[in-house]
C-alpha positions in Angstrom: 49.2 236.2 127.1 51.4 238.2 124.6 53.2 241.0 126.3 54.0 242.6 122.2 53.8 245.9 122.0 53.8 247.3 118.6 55.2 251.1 117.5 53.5 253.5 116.0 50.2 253.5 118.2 49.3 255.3 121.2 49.0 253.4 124.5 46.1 250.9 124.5 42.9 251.3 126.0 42.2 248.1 128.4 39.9 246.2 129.6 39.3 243.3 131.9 36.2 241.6 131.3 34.3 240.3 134.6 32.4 237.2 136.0 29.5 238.9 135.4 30.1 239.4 131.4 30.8 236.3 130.5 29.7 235.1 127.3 29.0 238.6 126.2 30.5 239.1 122.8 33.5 241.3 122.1 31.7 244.0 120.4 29.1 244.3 122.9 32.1 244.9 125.5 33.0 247.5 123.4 30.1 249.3 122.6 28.3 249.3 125.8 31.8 248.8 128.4 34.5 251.1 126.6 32.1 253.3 124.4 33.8 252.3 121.6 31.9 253.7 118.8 30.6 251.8 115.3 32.8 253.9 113.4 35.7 253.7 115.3 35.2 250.5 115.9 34.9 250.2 111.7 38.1 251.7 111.6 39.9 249.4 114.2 38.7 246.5 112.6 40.8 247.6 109.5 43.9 248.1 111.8 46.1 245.2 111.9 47.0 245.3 116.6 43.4 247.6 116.6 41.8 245.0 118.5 43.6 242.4 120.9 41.9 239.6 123.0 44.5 238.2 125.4 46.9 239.4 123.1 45.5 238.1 119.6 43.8 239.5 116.9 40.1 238.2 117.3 36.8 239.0 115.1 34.2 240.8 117.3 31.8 238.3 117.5 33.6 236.4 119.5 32.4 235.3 122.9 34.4 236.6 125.8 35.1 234.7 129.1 35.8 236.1 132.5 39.3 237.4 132.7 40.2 238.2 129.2 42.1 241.2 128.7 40.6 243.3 125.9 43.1 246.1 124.1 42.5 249.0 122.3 44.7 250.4 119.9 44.6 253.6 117.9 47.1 254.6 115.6 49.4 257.2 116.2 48.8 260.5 114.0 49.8 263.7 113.0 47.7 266.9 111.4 49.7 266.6 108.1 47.9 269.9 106.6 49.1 272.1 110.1 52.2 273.8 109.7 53.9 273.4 112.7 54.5 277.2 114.4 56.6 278.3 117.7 54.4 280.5 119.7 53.6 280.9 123.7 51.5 278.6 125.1 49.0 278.9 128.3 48.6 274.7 129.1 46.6 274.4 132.1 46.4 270.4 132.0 47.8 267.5 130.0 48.1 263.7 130.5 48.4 261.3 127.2 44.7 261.3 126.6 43.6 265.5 127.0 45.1 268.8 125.9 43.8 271.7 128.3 44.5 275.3 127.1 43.9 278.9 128.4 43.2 280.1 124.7 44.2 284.1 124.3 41.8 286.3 123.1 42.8 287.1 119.3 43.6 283.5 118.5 42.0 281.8 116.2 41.8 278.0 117.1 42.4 276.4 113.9 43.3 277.2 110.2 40.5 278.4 107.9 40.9 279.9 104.3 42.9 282.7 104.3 44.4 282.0 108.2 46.7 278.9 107.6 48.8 280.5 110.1 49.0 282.1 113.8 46.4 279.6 114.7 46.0 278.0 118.5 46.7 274.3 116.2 49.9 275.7 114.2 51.6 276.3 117.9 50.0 272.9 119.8 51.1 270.9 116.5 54.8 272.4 116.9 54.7 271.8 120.5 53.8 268.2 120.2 56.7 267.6 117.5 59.1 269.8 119.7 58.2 266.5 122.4 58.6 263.6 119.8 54.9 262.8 120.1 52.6 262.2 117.1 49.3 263.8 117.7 46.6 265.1 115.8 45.2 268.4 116.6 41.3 267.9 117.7 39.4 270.4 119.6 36.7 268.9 121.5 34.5 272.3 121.1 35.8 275.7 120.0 36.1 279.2 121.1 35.0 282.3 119.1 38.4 284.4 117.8 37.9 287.2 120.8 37.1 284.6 123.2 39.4 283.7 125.8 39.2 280.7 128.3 39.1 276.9 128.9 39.4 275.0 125.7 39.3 271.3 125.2 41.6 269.4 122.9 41.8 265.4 122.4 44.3 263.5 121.9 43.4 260.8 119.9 39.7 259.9 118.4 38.2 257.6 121.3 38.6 260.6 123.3 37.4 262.8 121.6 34.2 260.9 121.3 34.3 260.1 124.4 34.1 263.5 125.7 31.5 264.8 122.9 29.1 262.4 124.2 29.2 264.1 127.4 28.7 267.3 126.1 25.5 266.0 124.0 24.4 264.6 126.9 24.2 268.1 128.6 26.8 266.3 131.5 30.0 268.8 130.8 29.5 271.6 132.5 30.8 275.0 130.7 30.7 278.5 132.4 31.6 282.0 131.1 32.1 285.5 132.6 31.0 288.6 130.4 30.7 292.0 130.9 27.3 293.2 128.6 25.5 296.6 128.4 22.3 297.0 130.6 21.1 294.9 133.3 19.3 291.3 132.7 16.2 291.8 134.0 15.8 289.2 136.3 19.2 288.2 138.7 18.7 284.9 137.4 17.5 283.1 134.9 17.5 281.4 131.9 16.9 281.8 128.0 15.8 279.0 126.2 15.5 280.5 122.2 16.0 278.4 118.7 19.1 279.8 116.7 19.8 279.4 113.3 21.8 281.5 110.5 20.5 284.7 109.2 19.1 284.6 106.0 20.2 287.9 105.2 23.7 287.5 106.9 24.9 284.2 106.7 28.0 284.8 108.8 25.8 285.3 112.0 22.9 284.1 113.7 19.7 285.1 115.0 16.6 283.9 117.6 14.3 282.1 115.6 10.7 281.7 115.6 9.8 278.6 118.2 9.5 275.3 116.2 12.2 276.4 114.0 16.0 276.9 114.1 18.1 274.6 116.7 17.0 274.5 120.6 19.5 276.5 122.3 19.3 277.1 126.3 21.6 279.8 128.3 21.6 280.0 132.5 22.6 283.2 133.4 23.3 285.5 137.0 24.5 288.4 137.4 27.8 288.8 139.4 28.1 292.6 140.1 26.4 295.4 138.3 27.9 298.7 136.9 25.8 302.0 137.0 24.4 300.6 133.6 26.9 297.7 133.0 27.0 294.4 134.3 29.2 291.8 134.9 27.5 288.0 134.7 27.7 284.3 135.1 26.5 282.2 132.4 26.1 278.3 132.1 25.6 276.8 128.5 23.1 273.7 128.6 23.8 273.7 124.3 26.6 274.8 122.5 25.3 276.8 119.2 27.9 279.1 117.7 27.6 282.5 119.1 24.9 281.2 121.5 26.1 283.9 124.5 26.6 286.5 122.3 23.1 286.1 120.6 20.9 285.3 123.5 22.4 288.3 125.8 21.4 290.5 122.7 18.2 289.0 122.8 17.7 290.0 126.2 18.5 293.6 125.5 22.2 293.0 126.6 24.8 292.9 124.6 28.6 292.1 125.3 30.7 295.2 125.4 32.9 295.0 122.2 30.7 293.1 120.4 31.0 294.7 116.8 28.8 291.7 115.4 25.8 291.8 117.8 26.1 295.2 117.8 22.5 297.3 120.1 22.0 300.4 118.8 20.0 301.4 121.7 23.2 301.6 123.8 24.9 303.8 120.9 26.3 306.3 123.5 28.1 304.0 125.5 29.7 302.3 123.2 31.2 305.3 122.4 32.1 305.8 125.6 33.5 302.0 125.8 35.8 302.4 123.3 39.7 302.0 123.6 39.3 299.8 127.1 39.1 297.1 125.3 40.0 295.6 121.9 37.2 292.5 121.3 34.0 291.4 123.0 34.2 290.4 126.7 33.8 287.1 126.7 35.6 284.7 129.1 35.3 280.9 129.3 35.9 280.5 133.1 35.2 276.9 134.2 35.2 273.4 132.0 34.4 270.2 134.2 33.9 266.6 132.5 34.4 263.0 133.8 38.0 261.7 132.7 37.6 259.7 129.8 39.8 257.2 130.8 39.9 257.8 135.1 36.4 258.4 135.2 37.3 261.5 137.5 35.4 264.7 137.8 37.8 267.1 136.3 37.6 270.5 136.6 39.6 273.0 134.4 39.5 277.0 135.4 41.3 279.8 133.4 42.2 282.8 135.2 40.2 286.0 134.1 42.8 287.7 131.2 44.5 291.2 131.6 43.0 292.6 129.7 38.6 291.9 131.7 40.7 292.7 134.8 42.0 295.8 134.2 38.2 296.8 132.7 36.5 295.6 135.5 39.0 297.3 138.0 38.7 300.4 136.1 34.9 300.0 136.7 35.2 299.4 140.4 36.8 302.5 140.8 34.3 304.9 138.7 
């Protein structure tokens, strides 16, 4: 068995292949064994050490025997159109296959027209190069600007994928904290309501009429309450942009500092609510997925930000 190990690609995925799948093809172990998908698979296929059996470059239709070592190999890259930028960085986990970050609220995750700088990717680019590694930046979900928390990043396609999947499959379990005007009105429950775009307002979104829109489902409790604020729990079973925001609104409870998702009926504290603090109180709290590569339960928590603590402790006290 070849032992060669080429430059330029990441550390293969492997795969032993057992009594029990013998004669399968190749392909078939690496759709249905290693999750390989058809387009990265497309892409492999097109890579000249992408795909090794026993150390030899095979064509997937190949029969595999009991034994044979299957190997996995992505190409090492780089986000070429990222300016590399030195800034803090809040890492709460890495290994070769996952990024985790506690994203600060203000940040804008990556570059968009008119912000090719100051973004969460220009400082995880530099601090990649600053290691010698060649990574490219991909975010396995993302996080509003004002939103501060657990973030996801993969580092290299199969992951990324692979971690998608589980999201799509409702089995990555995402929690927030949030601090909204008004009281939900049960302690618990759930909002299951279709959003979509605003026709009149592009830039945000809105609770559609059922049978239209996309299905989007919010679990929700409420954690402590404050004369008429209240701090909650929520769970995401979808993740539609702005989904919190627009489903607390829909309750009747908006996040405090939300100038998008603005309530008028809670005009005077607003007022009231302004100068504690700078952008909507939103927290991603708690990520938890199965390893990619391990298969582990991981669980990823951020610590609630300076800024919700000293709110909520100046809450406490009135």
């Amino acid at each position: 068995m070849s032992t060669f190990q080429p430059t330029g690609y990441y550390k293969p995925l492997i795969y032993e292949v057992s009594a029990d799948e013998e004669g399968m093809l190749l392909r078939t172990i690496m759709h249905q064994r290693m999750h390989i998908s058809r387009k990265l698979t497309s892409h492999l296929k097109q890579t000249e050490y992408g795909i090794l059996l026993n150390g030899e470059r095979v064509y997937i239709n190949v029969k595999v025997s009991a034994g044979d070592r299957v190997e996995i190999r992505m190409e090492e890259e780089i986000s070429e159109d990222i300016l590399p930028q030195e800034m803090p960085l809040q890492i709460l986990y890495e290994d070769e296959h996952l990024l985790m970050m506690n994203k600060q609220a203000g940040i804008i995750v990556h570059p968009t027209h008119g912000h090719y700088t100051n973004t969460l990717a220009n400082g995880i680019v530099h601090y990649w190069q600053s290691k010698g590694e060649r990574v490219r930046f991909r975010p396995i979900h993302r996080l509003d600007q004002e939103t501060s928390g657990v973030l996801a990043i993969a580092k290299n396609p199969w992951v990324h994928q692979h971690v998608s999947e589980q999201m799509i499959a409702g089995e990555v379990e995402k929690l927030y904290l949030a601090v909204v005007y008004g009281c939900p009105p049960l302690k618990a429950g759930t909002v299951q309501a279709p959003i979509d775009r605003d026709a009149e307002q592009p830039h945000l979104r809105v609770v559609t009429p059922a049978g239209t829109g996309y299905d989007a489902i919010t679990h929700y409790e409420t954690v402590k309450t404050y004369g008429p604020l209240t701090l909650v729990r929520l769970r995401l079973e979808t993740g539609r942009t702005h989904q919190i925001r627009v489903h607390m609104k829909y309750l009747g409870c908006p996040l405090i500092g939300d100038k998008m998702y603005i309530d008028h009926q809670y005009q005077s504290l607003m007022q009231s609510m302004e100068g504690r603090i700078s952008r909507h109180a939103l927290h991603a709290e708690r990520l938890s997925f199965k390893h990619p590569v391990t298969a582990e339960r991981m669980v990823f928590t951020a610590p609630l930000p300076d800024d919700l603590k000293h709110l909520l402790s100046e809450l406490d006290h009135e």
